[in-house]
N, C-alpha and C positions, 0 to 999 in steps of 0.2 A: 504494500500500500504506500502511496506517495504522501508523504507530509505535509502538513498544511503552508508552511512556505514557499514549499516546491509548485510550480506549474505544473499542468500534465495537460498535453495535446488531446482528444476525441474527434474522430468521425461521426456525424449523426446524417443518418438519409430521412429528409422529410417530406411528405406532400408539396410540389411548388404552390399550390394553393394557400396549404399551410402558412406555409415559411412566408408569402408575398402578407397574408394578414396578421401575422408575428410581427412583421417587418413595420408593419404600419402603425402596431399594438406599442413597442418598443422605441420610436419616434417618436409619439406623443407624449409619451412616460419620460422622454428625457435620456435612457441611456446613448451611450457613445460609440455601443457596438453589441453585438449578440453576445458575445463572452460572456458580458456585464449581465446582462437580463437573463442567460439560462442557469449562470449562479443565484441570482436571486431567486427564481424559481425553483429550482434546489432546494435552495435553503429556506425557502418556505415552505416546502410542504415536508422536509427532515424536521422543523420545530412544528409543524402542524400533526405530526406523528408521534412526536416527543409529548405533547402537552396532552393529548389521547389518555395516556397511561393515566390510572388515578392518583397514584400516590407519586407523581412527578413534581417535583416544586415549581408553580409559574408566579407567572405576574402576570394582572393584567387591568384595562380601563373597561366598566362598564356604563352606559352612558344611557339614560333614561329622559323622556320629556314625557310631561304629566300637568295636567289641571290640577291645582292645588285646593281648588275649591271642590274636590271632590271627596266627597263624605270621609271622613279615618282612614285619607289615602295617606296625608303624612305619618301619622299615625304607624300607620301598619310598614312604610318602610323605613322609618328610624326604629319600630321594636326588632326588624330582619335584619337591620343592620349590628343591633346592640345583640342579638342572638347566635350570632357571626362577628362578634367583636376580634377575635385574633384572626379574620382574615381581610377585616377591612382598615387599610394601614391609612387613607383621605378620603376624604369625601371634597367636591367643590358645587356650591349651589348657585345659581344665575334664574332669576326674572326674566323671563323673556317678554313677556306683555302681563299684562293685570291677571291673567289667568294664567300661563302656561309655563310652567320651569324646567329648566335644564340641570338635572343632578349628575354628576363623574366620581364615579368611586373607584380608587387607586386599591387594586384586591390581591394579594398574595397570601399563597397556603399550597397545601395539595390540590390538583389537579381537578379533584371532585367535589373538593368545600368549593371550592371556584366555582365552579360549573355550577354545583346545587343551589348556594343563593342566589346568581345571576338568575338562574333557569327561577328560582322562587320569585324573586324582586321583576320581572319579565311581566310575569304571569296575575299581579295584583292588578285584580279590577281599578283600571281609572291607569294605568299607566298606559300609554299611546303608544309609545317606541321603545323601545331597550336595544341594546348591542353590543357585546362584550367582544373585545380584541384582548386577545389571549396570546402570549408567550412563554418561552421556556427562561427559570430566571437565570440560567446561565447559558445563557442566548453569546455570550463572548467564546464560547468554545467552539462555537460555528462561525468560523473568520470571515469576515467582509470578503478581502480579497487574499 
């Protein structure tokens, strides 16, 4: 196996169809060349693999907008929060209009406390949106470049 400092050359044969809508995909996003976009691709779905496991330690942002004026919705997700106190390390809360707020909860634990209260805090009647971005917390042992 080659080192993570080391370079290593590949051949990949792909659909021209493919490759011409990668091409287009990878252009918009900014990268400087395919190299760059099929390591990231890589490496996103090796930590999208990684964070799978339960008992893996992540990190992650889940991010919630909600009418505040509805019935014992604060209520009920500051008692999920305080019931999940050792995996909620921030919270950040934003007004968006006279009704609607924006809450980010900064979440590390295992894999599955992650997962369980997003998936619980998701699913309280009166929250609109939720979305948790999820990572592995030693996201540094899968080098950049």
């Amino acid at each position: 196996m080659v080192g993570m400092s080391q370079l290593a050359r590949i051949g990949v044969a792909i659909d021209a169809e493919l490759l011409e809508t990668f091409d287009t995909y990878i252009a918009e996003k900014g990268y400087q060349n395919r190299s760059e976009a099929f390591r990231d691709l890589i490496r996103d779905r090796l930590v999208r693999e990684e964070t799978e496991a339960p008992n893996k330690e992540v990190v992650g942002s889940l991010t919630l907008v909600y009418d505040h004026h509805q019935r014992n919705l604060t209520e009920k997700i500051t008692s999920l929060q305080h019931d999940f106190h050792g995996v909620v390390v921030s919270t950040l809360h934003v007004h968006l209009d006279h009704h609607n707020c924006l809450e980010v909860l900064i979440l590390r634990g295992k894999s599955k406390q992650v997962r369980q209260l997003a998936d619980l805090l998701i699913s309280v009647k009166g929250i609109q949106h939720g979305q948790l971005a999820i990572t592995t917390a030693d996201v540094g042992r899968i080098r950049k470049h």
